[in-house]
MARKOL-284130 format. One record per residue (C-alpha): x, y, z. Coordinates in steps of 0.2 Angstrom, whole numbers, padded with zeros to 4 digits, always signed. Layout:
N
XYZ;...
This chain:
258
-0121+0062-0061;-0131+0070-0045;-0120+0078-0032;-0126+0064-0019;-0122+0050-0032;-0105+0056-0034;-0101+0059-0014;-0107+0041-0015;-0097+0033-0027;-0079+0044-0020;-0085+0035-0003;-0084+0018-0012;-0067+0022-0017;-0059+0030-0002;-0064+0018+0011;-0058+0003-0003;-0043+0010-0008;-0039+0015+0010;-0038-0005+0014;-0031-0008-0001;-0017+0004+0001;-0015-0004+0019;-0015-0024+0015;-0006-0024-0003;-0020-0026-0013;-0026-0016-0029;-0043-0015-0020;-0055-0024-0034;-0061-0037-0020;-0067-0024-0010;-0075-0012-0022;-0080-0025-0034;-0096-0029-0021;-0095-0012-0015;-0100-0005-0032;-0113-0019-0037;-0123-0015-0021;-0121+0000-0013;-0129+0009-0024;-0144+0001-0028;-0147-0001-0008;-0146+0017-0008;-0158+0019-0026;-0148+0023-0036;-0148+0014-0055;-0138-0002-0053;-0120-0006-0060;-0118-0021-0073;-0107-0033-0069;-0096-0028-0086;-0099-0008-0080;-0093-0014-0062;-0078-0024-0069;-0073-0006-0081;-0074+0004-0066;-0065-0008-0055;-0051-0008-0066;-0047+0008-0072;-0046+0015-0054;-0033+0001-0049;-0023+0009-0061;-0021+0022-0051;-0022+0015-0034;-0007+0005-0037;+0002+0018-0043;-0001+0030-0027;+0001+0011-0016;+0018+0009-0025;+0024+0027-0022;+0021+0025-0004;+0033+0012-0001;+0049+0020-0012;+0063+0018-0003;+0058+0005+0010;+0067-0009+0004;+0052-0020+0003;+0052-0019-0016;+0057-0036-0022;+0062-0031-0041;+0066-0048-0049;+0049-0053-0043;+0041-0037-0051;+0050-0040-0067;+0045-0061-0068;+0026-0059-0060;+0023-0043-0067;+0025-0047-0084;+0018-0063-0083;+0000-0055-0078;+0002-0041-0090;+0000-0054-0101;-0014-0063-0095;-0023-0046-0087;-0026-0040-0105;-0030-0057-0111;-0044-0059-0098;-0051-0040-0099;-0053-0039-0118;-0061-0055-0118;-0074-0053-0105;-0085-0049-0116;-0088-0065-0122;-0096-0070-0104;-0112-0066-0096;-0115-0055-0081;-0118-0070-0072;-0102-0078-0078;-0091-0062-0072;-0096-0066-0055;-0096-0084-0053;-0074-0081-0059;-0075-0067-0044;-0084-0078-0031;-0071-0092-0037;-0056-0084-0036;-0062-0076-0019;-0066-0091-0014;-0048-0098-0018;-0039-0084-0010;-0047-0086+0007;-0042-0104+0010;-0027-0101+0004;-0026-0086+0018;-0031-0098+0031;-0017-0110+0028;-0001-0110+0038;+0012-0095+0036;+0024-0101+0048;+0042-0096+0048;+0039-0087+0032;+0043-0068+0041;+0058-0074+0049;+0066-0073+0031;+0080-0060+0028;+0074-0047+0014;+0091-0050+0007;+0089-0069+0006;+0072-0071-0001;+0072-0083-0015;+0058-0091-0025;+0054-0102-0041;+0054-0091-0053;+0047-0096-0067;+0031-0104-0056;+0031-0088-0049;+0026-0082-0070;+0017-0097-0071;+0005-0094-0058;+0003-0073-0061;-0001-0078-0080;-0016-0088-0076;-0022-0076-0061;-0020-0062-0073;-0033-0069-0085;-0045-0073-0070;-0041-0056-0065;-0043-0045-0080;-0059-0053-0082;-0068-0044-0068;-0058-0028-0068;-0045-0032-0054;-0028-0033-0053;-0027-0050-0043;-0017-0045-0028;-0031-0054-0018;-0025-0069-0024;-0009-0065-0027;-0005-0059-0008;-0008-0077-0003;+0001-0086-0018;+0018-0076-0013;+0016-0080+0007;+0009-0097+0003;+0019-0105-0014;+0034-0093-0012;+0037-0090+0006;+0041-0072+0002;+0038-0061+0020;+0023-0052+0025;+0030-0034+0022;+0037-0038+0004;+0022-0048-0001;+0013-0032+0003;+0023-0020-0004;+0029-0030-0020;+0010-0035-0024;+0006-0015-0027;+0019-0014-0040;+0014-0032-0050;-0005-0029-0049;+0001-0010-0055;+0006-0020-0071;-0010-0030-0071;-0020-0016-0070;-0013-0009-0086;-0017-0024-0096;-0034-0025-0087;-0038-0006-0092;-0034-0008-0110;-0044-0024-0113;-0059-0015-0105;-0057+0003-0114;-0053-0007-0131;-0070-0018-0129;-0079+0000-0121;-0084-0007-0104;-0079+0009-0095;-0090+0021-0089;-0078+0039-0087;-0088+0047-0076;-0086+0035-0060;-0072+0030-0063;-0064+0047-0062;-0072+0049-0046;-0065+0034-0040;-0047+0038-0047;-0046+0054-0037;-0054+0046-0022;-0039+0033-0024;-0024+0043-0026;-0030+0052-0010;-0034+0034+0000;-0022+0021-0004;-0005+0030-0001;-0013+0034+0017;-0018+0014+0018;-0002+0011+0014;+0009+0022+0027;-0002+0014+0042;+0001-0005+0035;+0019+0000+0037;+0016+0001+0055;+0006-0013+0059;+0007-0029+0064;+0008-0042+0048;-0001-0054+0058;-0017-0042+0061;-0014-0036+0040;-0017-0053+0036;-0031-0057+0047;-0040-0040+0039;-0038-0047+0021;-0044-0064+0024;-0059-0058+0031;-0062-0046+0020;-0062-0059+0005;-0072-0071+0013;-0087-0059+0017;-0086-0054+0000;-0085-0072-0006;-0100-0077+0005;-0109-0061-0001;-0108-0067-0020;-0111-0085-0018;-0126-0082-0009;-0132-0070-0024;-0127-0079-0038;-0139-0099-0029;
């Protein structure tokens, strides 16, 4: 790799795991597009979609981890909800990345675009009441809880990410768990998402070392920033910055794929 293409690729990563440090997400939604066209916009040799997806989830791997880190010791840890989501979309992560393989490049991003497109609505919908929720009385169905992070880890792991995308707004939406938990509890179940992911991709050889690396480094520098400023802000603004996020990138990938 040239020097230019590897400032250009540890810029993809900082700036997405920045964001995905700050609003709780593993960062696939945002560098998933980021690495599909930015480089070809600046001439580089494009990405495949299974070369995007490798990327994508090794370097969640790590974001999550330095995410996670950042919020030790703030109590908004919720670890019966690790335990039941978490391994739930281990599960289905690793199910998901190692058989990606089986679709076409086409197919990768039409599940991306879908569960983009899922994830925004539900962003949209009514959160009332759900921050007013003592940390210490925060309960939730638990095996739905499983249910519903098995079937988003297979979506998941099919296109590299961890699913906190959609997992932010099934946690605020279907378990009323607060804005500041969801937040800092997703890191930690798309942390165990990501492993599965990784090892389905690495197993199948969809990873391409190189990039990634630069995108793990750029990662553990970014997303423990992200997450110290998303500490301070308002959960109402966090929220606003991840649904808009997702729904440009949804647009951005409908439009390519008709």
């Amino acid at each position: 790799m040239s020097i230019d293409f590897i400032i250009v690729i540890f810029l993809i990563g900082f700036v997405g795991s920045f964001i995905s440090g700050m609003v709780g997400i593993g960062g696939s939604i945002i560098k998933y597009p980021m690495l599909l066209y930015i480089p070809v916009m600046l001439g580089y040799t494009a990405f495949s979609a299974h070369e995007v997806s490798g990327i994508s989830a090794i370097q969640v791997f790590f974001a999550t981890i330095a995410g996670v880190w950042a919020y030790r010791g703030s109590g908004y840890l919720n670890k019966t909800l690790i335990a039941y989501m978490g391994g739930a979309i281990l599960v289905g992560s690793f199910i998901g990345g190692y058989g990606s393989t089986m679709l076409t490049e086409q197919g990768i991003n039409i599940v991306y675009a879908a569960l983009a497109t899922i994830a925004v609505v539900m962003m949209f919908m009514p959160k009332k009441g759900v921050d007013d929720i003592p940390l210490d009385q925060v309960t939730f169905n638990k095996w739905l809880a499983a249910g519903l992070a098995f079937a988003v880890g297979i979506a998941a792991g099919i296109v590299g990410a961890a699913g906190a995308f959609i997992l932010v707004p099934i946690m605020l939406i279907v378990l009323k768990i607060p804005t500041r938990m969801t937040i800092a509890t997703s890191l930690a179940i798309t942390f165990l998402s990501s492993i599965g992911a990784t090892v389905g991709k690495i197993v199948t050889d969809q990873i391409l070392y190189g990039p990634a690396a630069v995108m793990v480094v750029a990662s553990i520098i970014a997303a423990p920033l992200g997450a110290k400023l998303g500490q301070k802000m308002n959960t109402n603004y966090l929220q606003w910055i991840l649904a808009l996020l997702i729904l440009g990138t949804a647009i951005k990938i409908w439009t390519d794929i008709l």
